[in-house]
C-alpha positions, 0 to 999 in steps of 0.5 A: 500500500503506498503511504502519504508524504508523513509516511502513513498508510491512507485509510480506504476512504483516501485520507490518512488513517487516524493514529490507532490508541496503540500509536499513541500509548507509544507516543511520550507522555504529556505532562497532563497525564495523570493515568496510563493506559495500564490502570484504565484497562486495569480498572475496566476489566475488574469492573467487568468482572463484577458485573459483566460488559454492560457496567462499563461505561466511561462514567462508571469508569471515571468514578472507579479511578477518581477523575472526571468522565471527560478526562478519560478521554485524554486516553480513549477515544470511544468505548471500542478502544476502551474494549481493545485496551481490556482484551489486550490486557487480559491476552497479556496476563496469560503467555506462551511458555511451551517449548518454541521448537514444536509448534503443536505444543505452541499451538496447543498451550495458545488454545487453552490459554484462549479458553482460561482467559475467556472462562476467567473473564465471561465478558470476552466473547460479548467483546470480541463481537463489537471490536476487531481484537486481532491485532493488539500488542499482546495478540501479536505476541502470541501470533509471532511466537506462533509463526516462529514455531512455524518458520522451520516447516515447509509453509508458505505464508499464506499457509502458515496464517491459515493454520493460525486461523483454523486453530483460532477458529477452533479455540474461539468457538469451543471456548465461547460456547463453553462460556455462554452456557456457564452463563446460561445455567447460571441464569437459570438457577443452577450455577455455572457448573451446573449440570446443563442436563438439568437446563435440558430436561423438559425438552429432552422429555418431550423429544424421548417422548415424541418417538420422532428421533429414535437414534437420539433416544437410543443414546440417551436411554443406553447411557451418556455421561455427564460432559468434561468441558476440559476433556471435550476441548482438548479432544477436540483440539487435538483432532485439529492438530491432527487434522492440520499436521495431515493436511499441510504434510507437517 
């Protein structure tokens, strides 16, 4: 992409791009800085924690750091980079310490570090769907300890990001599911370890009873145990790892 005479990269609508909140957390501080970006962000997913992602607003946010509302804005620029700030903080609480040699083991410890960070913090599905997370500092960390992983195989780059891509697909899916339906049970009544049989009941009665499934009902009825979340996600994850070794011949 060509750049512009300051050397920024044009926006697709032909002007230059604004600076990203990124850009200018790495721009020197002013002497009006009274907070960094470490505190908000910290501040902000403690109060999500407590009481999910609706309670943030930059008014519960400016009360819970002492300052004015509008002086959060000398920081953040809007409620999107606010989230960005939160989900990079919270992928750089959990890094990669799996042997850099053997990318099936990096690969699988980036998974399950996605899966514990969502389940310690329910909010994060809701955040990924209203703001692009992909490229925050934190995530690229994981990303170039990925593809370092990768450097010694036989990839092209397109390759090497579609396996990245089909891994991540994975992890968000399995983990994002798992979270809804904690939050679920725990709606309901159950608590969030709760067993969601319990959730099912009524319709699993009224499916065995209908006569209209009847391999569905032959399960049932034979016996099926109780769901290990952590089992399920590791079977699944490593039939992705095999699945990918086998396709791209790694």
């Amino acid at each position: 992409m060509a750049k512009t005479k300051s050397g920024t990269a044009p926006s697709p609508e032909g002007g230059d791009a604004p600076p990203t909140i990124w850009e200018r957390i790495d721009a020197p501080r002013t002497a009006r800085s009274t907070l960094t970006h470490e505190q908000i962000a910290e501040a902000a997913v403690a109060l999500a924690d407590a009481e999910g992602l609706d309670a943030v607003s930059m008014r519960r946010l400016a009360e819970r750091l002492g300052v004015a509302t509008m002086a959060l804005y000398r920081y953040v620029d809007s409620k999107d980079e606010l989230l960005e700030l939160m989900t990079d903080a919270v992928t750089a609480a959990t890094p990669l310490t799996a042997d850099p040699a053997d990318w099936r083991a990096i690969f699988r410890e980036a998974a399950r570090r996605r899966r514990e960070t969502a389940l310690a913090h329910p909010w994060l599905p809701a955040a990924h769907a209203q703001v692009p997370t992909t490229l925050t500092p934190s995530r690229n960390v994981v990303l170039e300890r990925m593809l370092a992983a990768l450097e010694p195989l036989p990839l092209t780059g397109d390759q090497k990001m579609q396996l990245i891509r089909a891994l991540d697909a994975y992890a968000r899916g399995a983990a994002d599911g798992e979270v809804n339906q904690r939050m679920m049970l725990e709606r309901r009544g159950y608590g969030a370890d709760g067993d969601v049989r319990m959730l099912l009941r009524s319709n699993m009665e009224w499916l065995l009873r209908s006569g209209r499934f009847p391999r569905f009902a032959d399960l049932v009825k034979a016996g099926l145990s109780p769901v290990d979340a952590v089992e399920e996600f590791d079977l699944g994850l490593e039939a992705m790892l095999d699945g990918l070794a086998a396709r791209f011949g790694i």
